[in-house]
N, C-alpha and C positions, 0 to 999 in steps of 0.2 A: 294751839294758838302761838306759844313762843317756835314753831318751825315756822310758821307765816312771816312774823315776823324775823326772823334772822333770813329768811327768804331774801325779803323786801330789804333789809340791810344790805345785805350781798350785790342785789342788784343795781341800790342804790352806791351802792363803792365801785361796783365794776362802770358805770355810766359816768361816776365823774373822774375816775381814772383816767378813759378815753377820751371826755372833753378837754382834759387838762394836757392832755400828748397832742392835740388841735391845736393848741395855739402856736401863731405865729405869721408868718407875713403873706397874704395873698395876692394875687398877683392877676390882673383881669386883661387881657389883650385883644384889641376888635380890630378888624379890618374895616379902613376909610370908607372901603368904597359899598359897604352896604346900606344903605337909607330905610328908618330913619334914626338908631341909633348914633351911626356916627356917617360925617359925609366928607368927600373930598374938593377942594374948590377947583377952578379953571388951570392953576398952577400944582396942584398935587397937594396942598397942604389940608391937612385934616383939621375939619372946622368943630 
């Protein structure tokens, strides 16, 4: 029982180790011209 458990600790420390080295700024870039996420008007300017 206490291996399961020190298991379950372990794995629980290494998962929020890795979500905590995650953070930080994302950055999402799409191209105008694909419809219908994002689109571009008659002058080029993404709507």
């Amino acid at each position: 029982m206490k291996l399961k458990v020190l298991t379950l600790l372990a794995c629980l420390a290494g998962s929020m180790g890795s979500a905590w080295a995650a953070e930080g700024e994302l950055s999402i870039g799409t191209e105008g011209a694909y419809p219908p996420w994002s689109m571009s008007d008659a002058n080029g300017n993404v709507t």
